[in-house]
N, CA, C and O of each residue as an XYZ file, in Angstrom:
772
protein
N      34.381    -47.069     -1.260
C      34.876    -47.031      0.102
C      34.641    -45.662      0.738
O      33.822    -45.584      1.654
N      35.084    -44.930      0.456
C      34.631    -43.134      0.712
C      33.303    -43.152      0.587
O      32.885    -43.065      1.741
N      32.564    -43.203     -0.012
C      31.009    -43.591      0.585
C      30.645    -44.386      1.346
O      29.772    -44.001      2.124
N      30.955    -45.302      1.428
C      30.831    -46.008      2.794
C      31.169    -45.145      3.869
O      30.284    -44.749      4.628
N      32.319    -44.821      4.011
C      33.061    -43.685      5.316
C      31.660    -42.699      5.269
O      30.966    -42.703      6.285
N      31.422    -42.229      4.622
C      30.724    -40.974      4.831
C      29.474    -41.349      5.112
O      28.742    -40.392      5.364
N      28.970    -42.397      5.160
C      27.229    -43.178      5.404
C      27.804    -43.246      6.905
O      27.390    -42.452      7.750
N      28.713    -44.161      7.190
C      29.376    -44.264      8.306
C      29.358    -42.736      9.752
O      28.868    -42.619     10.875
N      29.821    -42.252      9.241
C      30.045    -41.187      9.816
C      28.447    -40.392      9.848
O      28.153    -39.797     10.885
N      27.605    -40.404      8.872
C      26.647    -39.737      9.239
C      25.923    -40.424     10.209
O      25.504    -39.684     11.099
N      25.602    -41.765     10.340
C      24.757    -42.624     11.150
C      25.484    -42.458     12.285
O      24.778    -42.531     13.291
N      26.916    -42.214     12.544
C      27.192    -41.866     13.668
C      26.860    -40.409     14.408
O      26.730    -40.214     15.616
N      26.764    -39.479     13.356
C      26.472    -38.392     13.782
C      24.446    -38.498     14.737
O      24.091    -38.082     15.839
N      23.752    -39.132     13.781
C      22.484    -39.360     14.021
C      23.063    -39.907     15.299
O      23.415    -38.968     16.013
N      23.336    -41.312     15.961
C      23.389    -42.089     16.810
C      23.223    -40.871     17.977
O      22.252    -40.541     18.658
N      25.068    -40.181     17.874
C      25.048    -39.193     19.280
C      24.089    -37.975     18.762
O      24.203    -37.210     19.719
N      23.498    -37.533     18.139
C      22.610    -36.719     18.467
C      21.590    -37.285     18.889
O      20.562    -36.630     18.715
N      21.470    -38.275     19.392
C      20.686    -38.944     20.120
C      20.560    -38.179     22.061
O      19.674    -37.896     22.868
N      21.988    -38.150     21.980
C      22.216    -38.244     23.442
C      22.649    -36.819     23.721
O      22.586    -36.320     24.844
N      23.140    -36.119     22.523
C      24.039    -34.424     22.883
C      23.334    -33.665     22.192
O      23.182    -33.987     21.013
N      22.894    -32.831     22.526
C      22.699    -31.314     21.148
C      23.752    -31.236     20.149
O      24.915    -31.449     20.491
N      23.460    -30.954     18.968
C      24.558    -30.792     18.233
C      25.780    -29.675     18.484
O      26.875    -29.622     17.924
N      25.272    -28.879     19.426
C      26.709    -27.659     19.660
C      27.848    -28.128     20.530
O      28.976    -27.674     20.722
N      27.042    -29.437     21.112
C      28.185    -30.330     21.594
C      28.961    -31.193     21.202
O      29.801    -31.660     21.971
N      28.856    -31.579     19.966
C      29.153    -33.151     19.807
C      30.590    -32.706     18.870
O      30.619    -31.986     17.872
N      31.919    -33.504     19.671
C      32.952    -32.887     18.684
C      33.470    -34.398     17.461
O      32.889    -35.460     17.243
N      34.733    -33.851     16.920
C      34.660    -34.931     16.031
C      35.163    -36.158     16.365
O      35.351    -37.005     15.492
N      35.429    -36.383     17.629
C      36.081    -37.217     18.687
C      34.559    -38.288     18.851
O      34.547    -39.518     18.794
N      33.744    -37.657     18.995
C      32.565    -38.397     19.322
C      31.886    -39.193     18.368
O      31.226    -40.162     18.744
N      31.980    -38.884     17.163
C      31.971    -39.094     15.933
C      32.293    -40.606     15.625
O      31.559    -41.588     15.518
N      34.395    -40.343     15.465
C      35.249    -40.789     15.219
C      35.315    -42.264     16.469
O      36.185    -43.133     16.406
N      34.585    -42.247     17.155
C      34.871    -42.846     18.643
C      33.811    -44.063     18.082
O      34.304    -45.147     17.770
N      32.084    -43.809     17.944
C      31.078    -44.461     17.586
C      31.647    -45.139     15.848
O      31.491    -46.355     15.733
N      32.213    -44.452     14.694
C      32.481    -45.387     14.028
C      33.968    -46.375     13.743
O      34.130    -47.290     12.936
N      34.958    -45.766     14.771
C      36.497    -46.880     14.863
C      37.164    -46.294     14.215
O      38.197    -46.949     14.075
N      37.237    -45.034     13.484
C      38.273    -44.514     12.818
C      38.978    -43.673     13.343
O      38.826    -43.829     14.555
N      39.867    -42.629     13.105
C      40.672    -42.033     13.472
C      40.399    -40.763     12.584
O      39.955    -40.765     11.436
N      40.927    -39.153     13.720
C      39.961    -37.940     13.351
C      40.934    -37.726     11.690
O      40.504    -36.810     10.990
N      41.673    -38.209     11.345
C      42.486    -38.070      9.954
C      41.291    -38.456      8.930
O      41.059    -37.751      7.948
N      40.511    -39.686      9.245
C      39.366    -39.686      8.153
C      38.965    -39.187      7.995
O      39.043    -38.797      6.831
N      37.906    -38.442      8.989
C      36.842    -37.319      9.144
C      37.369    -36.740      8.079
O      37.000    -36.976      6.929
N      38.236    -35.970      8.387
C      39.021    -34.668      8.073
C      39.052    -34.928      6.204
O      38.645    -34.064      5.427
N      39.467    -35.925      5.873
C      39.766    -36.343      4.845
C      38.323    -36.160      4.026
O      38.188    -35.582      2.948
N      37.553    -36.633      4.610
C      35.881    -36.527      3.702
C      35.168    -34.901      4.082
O      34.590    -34.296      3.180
N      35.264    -34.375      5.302
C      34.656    -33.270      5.997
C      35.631    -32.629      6.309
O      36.756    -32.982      6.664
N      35.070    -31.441      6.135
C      35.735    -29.745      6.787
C      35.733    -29.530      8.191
O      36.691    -29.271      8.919
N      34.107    -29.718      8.579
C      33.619    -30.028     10.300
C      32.298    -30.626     10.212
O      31.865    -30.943      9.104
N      31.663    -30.798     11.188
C      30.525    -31.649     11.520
C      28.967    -30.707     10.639
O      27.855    -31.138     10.333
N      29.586    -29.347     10.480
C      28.528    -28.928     10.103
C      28.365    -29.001      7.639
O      27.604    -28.760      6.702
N      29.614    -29.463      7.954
C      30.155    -30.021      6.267
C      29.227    -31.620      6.398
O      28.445    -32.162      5.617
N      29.563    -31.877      7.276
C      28.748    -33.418      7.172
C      27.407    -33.151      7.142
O      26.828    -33.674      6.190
N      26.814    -32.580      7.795
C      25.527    -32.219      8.174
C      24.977    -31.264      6.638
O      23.848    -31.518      6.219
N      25.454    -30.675      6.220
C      25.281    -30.374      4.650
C      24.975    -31.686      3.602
O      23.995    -31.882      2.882
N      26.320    -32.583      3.824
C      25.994    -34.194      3.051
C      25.339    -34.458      3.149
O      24.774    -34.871      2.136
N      24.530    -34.558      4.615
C      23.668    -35.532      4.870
C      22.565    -35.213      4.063
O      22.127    -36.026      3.248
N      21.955    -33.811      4.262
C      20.677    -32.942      3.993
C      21.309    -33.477      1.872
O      21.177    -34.463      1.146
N      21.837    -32.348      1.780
C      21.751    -32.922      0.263
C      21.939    -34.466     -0.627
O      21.647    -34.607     -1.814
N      22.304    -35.167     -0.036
C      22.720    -36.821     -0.115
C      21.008    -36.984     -0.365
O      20.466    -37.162     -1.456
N      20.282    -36.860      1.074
C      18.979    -36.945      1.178
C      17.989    -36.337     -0.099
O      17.411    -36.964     -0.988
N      18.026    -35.084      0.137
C      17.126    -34.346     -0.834
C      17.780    -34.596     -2.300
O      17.039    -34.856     -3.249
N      18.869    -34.529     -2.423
C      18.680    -35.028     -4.383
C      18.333    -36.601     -4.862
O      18.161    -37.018     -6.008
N      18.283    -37.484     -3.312
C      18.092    -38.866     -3.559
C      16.656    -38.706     -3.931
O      16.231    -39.329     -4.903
N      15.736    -37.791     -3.122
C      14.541    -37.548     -2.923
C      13.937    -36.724     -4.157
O      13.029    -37.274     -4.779
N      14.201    -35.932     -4.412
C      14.217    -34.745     -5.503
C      14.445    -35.716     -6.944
O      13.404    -35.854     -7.587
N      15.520    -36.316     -7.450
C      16.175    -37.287     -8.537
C      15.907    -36.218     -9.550
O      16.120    -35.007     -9.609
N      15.242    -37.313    -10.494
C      14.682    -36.515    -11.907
C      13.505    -35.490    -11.633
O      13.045    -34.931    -12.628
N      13.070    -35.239    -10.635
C      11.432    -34.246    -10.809
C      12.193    -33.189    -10.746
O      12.652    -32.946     -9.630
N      12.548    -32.284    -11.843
C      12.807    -31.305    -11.938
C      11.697    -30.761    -12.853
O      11.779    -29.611    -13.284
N      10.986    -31.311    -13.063
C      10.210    -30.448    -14.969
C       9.026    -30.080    -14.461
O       8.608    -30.422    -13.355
N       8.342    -29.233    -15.413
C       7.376    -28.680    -15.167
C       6.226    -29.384    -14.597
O       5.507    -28.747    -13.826
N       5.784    -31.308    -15.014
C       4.959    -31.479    -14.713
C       5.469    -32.383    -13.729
O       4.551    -32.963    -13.148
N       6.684    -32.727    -13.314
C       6.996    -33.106    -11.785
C       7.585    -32.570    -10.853
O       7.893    -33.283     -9.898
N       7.876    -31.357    -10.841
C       8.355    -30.697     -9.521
C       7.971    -30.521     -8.366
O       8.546    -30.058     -7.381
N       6.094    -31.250     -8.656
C       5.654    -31.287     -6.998
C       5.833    -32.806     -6.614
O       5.543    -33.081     -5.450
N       6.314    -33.937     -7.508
C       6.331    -34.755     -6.659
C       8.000    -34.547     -6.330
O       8.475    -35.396     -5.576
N       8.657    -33.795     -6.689
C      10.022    -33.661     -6.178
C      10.121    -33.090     -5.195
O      11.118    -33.386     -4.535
N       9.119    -31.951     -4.575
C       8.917    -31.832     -3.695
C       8.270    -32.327     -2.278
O       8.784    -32.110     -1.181
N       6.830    -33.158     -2.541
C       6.732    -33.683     -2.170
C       7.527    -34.968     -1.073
O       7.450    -35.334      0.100
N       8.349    -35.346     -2.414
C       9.010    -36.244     -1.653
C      10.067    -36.071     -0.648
O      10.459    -36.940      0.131
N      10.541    -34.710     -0.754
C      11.816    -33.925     -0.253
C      10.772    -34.067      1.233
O      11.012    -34.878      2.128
N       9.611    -33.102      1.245
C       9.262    -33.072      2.519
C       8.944    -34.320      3.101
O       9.261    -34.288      4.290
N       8.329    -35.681      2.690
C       8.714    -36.692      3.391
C       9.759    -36.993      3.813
O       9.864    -37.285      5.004
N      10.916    -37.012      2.908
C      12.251    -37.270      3.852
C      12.579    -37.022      4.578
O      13.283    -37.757      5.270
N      12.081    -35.087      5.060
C      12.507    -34.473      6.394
C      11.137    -35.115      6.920
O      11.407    -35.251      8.113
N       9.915    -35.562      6.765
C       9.416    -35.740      8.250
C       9.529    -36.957      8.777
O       9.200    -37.260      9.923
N      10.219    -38.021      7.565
C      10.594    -39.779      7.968
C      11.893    -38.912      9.100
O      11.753    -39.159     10.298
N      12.900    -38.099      8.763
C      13.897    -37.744      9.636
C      13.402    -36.585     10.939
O      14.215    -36.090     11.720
N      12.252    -36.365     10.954
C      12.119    -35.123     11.921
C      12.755    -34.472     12.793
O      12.897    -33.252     12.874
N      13.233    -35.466     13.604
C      13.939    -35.499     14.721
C      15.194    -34.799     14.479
O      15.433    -33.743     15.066
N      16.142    -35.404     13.516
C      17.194    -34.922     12.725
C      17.574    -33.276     11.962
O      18.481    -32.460     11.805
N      16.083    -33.556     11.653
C      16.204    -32.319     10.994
C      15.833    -31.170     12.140
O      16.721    -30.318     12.100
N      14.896    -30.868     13.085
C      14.611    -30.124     14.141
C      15.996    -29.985     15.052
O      16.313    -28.838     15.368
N      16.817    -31.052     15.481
C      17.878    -31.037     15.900
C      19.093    -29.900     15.579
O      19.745    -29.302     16.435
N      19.229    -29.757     13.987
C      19.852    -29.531     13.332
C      19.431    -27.968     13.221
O      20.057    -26.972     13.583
N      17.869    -28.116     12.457
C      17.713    -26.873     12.108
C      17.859    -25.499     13.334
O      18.310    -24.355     13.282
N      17.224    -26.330     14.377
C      17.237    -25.449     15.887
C      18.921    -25.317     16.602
O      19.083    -25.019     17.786
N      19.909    -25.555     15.784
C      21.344    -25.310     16.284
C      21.584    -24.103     15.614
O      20.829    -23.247     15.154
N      23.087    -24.251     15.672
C      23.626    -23.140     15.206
C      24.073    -23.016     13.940
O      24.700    -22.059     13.485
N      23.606    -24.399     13.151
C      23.577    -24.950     12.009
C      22.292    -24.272     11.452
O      22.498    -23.893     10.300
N      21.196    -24.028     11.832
C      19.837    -23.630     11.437
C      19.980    -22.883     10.015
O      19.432    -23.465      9.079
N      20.608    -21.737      9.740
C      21.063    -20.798      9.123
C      21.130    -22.003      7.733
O      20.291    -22.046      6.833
N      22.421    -22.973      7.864
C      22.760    -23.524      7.298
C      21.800    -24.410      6.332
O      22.186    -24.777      5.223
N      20.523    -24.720      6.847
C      19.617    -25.688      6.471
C      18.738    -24.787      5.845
O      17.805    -25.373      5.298
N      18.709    -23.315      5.716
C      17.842    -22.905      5.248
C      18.717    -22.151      3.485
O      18.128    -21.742      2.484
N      20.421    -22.244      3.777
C      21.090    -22.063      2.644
C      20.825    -23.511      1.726
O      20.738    -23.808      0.535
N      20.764    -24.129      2.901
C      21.004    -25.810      1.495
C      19.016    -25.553      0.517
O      18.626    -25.383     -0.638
N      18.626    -25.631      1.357
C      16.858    -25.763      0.955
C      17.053    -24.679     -0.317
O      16.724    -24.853     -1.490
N      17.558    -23.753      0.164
C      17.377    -22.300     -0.672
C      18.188    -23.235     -2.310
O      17.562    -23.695     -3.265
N      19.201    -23.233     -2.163
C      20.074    -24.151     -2.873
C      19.143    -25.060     -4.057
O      19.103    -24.991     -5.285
N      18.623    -25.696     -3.323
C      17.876    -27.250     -3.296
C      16.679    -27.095     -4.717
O      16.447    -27.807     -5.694
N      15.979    -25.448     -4.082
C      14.790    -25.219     -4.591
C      15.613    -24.561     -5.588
O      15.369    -25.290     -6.549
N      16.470    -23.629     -6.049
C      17.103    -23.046     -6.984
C      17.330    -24.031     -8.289
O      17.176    -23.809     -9.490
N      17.687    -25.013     -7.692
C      18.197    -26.726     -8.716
C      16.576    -26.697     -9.349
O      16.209    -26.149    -10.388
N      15.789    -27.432     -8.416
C      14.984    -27.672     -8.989
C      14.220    -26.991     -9.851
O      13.778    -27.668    -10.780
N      13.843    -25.517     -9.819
C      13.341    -25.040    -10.275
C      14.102    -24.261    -11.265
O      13.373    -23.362    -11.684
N      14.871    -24.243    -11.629
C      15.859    -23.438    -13.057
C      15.640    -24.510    -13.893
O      15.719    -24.187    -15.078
N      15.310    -26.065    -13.629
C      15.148    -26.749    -14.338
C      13.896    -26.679    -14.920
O      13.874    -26.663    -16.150
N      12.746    -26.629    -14.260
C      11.434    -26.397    -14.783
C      11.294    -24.974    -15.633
O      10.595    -24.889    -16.643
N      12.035    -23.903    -15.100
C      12.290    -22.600    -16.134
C      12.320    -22.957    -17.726
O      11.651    -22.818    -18.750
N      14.026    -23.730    -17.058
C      14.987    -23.959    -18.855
C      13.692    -24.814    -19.742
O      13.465    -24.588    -20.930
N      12.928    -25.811    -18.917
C      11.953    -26.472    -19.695
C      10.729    -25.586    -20.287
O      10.134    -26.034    -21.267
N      10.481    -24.812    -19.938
C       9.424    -24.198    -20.489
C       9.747    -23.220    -21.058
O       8.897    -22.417    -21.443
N      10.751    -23.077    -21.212
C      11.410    -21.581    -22.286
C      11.361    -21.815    -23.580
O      11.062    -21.035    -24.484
N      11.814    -23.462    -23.654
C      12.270    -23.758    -25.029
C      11.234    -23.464    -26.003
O      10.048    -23.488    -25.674
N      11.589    -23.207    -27.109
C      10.612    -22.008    -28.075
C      10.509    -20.729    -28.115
O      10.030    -19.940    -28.928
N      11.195    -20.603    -26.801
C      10.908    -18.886    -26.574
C      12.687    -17.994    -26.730
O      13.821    -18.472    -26.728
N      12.396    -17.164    -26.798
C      13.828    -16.328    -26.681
C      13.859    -15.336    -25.636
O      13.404    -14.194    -25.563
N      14.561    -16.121    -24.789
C      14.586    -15.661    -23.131
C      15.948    -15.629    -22.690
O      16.380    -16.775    -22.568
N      16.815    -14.711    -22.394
C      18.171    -14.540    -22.150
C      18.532    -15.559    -20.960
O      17.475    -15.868    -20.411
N      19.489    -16.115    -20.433
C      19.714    -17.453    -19.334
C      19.700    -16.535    -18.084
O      19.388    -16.946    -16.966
N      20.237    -14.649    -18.496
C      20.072    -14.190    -16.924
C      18.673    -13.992    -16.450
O      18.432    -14.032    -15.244
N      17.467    -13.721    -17.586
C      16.115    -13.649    -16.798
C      15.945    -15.235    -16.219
O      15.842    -15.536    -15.029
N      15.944    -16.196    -17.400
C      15.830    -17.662    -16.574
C      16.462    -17.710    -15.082
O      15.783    -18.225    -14.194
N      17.488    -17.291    -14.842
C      18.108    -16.997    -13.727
C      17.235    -15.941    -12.627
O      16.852    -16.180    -11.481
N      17.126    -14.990    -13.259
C      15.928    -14.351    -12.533
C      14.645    -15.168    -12.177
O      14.157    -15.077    -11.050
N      14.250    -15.746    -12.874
C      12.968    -16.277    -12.419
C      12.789    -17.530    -11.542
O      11.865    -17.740    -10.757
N      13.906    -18.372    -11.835
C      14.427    -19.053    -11.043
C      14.243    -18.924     -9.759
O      13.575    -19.636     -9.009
N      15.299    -17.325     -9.370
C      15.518    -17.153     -8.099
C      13.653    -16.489     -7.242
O      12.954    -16.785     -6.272
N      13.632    -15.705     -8.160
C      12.121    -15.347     -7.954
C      11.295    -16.264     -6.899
O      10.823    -16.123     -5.771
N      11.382    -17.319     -7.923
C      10.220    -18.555     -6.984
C      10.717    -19.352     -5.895
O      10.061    -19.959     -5.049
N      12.592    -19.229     -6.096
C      13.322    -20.198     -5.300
C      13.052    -19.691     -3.711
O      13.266    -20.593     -2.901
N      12.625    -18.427     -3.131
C      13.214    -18.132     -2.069
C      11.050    -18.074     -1.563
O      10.708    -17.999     -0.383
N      10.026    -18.129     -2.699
C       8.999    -18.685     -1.994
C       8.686    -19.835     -1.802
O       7.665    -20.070     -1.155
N       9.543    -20.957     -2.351
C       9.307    -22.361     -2.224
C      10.493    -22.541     -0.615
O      10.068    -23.289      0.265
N      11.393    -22.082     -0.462
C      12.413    -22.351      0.141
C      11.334    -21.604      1.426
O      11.292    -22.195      2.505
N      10.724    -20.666      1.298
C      10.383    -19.991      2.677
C       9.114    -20.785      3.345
O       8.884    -20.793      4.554
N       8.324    -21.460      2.335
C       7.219    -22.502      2.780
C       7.834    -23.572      3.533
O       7.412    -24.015      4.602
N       8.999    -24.009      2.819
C       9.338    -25.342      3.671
C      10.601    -25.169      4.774
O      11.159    -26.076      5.391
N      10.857    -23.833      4.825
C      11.755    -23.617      6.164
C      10.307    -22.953      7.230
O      10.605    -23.272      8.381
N       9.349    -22.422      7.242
C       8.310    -22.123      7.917
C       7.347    -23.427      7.726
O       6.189    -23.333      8.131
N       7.698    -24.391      7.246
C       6.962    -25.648      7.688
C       7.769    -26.298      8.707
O       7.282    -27.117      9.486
N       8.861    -25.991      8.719
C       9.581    -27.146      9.317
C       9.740    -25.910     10.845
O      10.318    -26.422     11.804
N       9.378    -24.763     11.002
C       9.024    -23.863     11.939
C       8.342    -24.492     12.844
O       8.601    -24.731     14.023
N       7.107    -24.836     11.944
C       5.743    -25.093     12.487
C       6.200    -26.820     12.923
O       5.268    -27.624     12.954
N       7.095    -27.142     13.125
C       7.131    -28.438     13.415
C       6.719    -29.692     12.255
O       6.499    -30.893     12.411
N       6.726    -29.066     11.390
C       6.293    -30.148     10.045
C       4.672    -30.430     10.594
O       4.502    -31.641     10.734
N       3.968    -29.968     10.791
C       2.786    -30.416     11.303
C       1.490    -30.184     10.275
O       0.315    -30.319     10.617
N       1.902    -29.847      9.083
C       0.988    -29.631      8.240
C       1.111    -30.846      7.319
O       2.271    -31.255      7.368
N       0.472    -31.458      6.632
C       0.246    -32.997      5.834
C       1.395    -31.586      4.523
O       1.290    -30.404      4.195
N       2.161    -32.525      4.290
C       3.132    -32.189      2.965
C       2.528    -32.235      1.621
O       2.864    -31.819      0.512
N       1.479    -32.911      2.117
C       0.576    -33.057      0.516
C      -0.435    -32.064      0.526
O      -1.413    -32.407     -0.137
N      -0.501    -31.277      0.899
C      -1.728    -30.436      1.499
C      -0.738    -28.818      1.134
O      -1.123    -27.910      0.397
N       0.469    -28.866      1.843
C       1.091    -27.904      1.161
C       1.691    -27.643     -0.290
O       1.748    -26.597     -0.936
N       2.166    -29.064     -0.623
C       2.292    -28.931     -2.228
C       1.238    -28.720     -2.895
O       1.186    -27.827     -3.740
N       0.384    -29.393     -2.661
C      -1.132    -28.616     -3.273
C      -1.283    -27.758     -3.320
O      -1.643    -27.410     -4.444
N      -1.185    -26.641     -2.287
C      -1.687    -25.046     -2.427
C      -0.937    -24.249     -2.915
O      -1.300    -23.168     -3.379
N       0.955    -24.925     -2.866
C       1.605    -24.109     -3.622
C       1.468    -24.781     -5.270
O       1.780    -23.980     -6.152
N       1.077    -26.028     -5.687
C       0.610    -26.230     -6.782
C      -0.289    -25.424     -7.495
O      -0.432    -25.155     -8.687
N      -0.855    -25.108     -6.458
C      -2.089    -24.163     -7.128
C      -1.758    -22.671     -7.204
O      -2.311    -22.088     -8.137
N      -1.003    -21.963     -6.450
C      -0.436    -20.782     -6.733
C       0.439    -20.892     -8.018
O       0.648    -19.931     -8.758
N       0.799    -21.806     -8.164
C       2.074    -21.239     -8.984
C       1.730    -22.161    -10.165
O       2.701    -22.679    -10.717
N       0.480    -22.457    -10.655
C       0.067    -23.048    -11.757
C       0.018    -22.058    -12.960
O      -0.719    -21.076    -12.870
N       0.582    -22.212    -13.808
C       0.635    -21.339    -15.496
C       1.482    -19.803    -14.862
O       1.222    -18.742    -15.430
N       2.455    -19.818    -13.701
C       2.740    -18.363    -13.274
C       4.189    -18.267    -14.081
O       4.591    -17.261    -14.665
N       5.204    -20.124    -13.940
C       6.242    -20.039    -14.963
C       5.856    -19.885    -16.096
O       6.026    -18.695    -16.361
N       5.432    -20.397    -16.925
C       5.083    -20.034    -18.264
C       4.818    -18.488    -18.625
O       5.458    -17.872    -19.477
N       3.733    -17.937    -17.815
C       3.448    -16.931    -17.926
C       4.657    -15.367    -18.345
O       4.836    -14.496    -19.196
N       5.442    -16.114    -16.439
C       6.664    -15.253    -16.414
C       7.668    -15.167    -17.751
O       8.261    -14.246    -18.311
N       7.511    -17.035    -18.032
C       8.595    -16.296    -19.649
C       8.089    -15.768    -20.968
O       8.594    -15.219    -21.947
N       7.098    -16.089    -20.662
C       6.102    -15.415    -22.135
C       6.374    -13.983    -22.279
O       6.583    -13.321    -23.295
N       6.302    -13.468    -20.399
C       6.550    -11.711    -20.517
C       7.924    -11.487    -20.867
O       8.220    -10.744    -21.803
N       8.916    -12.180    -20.064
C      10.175    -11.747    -20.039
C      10.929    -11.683    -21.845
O      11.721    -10.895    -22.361
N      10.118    -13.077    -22.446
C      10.438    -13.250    -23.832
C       9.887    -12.113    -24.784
O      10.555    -11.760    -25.756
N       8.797    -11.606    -24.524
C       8.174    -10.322    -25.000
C       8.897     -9.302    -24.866
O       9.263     -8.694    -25.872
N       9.360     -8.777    -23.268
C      10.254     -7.545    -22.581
C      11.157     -7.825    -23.844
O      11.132     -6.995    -24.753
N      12.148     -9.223    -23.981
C      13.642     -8.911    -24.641
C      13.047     -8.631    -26.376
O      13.786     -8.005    -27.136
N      12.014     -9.025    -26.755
C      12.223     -8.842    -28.046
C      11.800     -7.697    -28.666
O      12.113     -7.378    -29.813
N      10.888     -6.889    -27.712
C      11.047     -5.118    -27.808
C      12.051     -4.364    -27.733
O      12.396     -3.351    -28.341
N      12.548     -5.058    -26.799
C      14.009     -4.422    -26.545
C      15.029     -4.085    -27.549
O      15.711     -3.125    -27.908
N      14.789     -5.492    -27.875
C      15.611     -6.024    -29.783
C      14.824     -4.811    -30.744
O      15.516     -4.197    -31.556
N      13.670     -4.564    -30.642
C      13.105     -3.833    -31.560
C      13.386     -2.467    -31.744
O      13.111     -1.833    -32.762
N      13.998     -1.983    -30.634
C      13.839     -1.056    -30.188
C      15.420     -0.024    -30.285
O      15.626      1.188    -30.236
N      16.509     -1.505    -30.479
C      17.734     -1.088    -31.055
C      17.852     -0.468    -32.100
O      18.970     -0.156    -32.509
């Protein structure tokens, strides 16, 4: 039932951003398009920009799922950027408010998930402390996160398959690589005690 409410409430949010910018739309407007009363809202959401978080991550981990690993993280990506350009509208809406900020914390977020997972996968064998994994993680998280907040700049107007490709190709053998060194750095280190 609470999922339902909250599907509810987002399709309402889509509906009037149909007709308002989002810096307008209060939770009255919301609450009005799906028959409930602002006590629900409140009950599932903080404010409209808490919903608008659901929505984006609801979306992208539906989209994202299992491709976390080394040899699927571009179709996890991939598919992430179809979702925003099946939603374009939604997402340009959103990102161009005062929410914008916000869409570029969730992405940042988004790519952090995915990619600590492809890390932890390619470590195994190696002896790599969880804060470099963490490091490296973040490393790549904020150039994957900056491609697809400067795609969605550019109006999504570049084929999504065309960009996972080129960042496929940058960043081919660069995880591995990174823990091979970092696993090397710690065990000199060890040596060195």
């Amino acid at each position: 039932m609470a999922e339902q409410t909250k599907m509810m409430l987002a399709k309402a949010l889509r509906t009037v951003l149909e007709k308002k910018p989002l810096d307008k739309i209060t939770i009255s407007d919301l609450t009005n398009v799906c028959g409930v009363n602002r006590q629900t809202f409140y009950y599932h959401f903080h404010d409209i920009y808490d919903l608008i978080e659901w929505i984006y991550l609801t979306e992208a981990n539906r989209a994202i799922g299992a491709n976390k690993t080394y040899d699927t993280w571009q179709s996890g990506m991939l598919d992430m950027c179809n979702v925003m350009l099946k939603n374009k509208d939604f997402v340009a809406k959103t990102y161009h408010s005062r929410s914008g900020g916000h869409l570029g914390e969730i992405i940042t977020n988004l790519s952090y998930d995915l990619l600590i997972g492809v890390v932890n996968e390619i470590s195994q064998g190696y002896s790599i402390s969880e804060e470099n994994k963490k490091f490296i993680a973040n490393f790549y998280k904020f150039g994957y996160a900056g491609l697809l907040l400067q795609w969605v700049d550019n109006n999504m107007e570049e084929d999504p398959g065309i960009l996972v490709q080129k960042l496929e190709y940058l960043m081919e053998g660069n995880f591995l690589e990174a823990v091979k060194r970092y696993s090397c750095m710690e065990r000199n280190k060890r040596r060195a005690i």
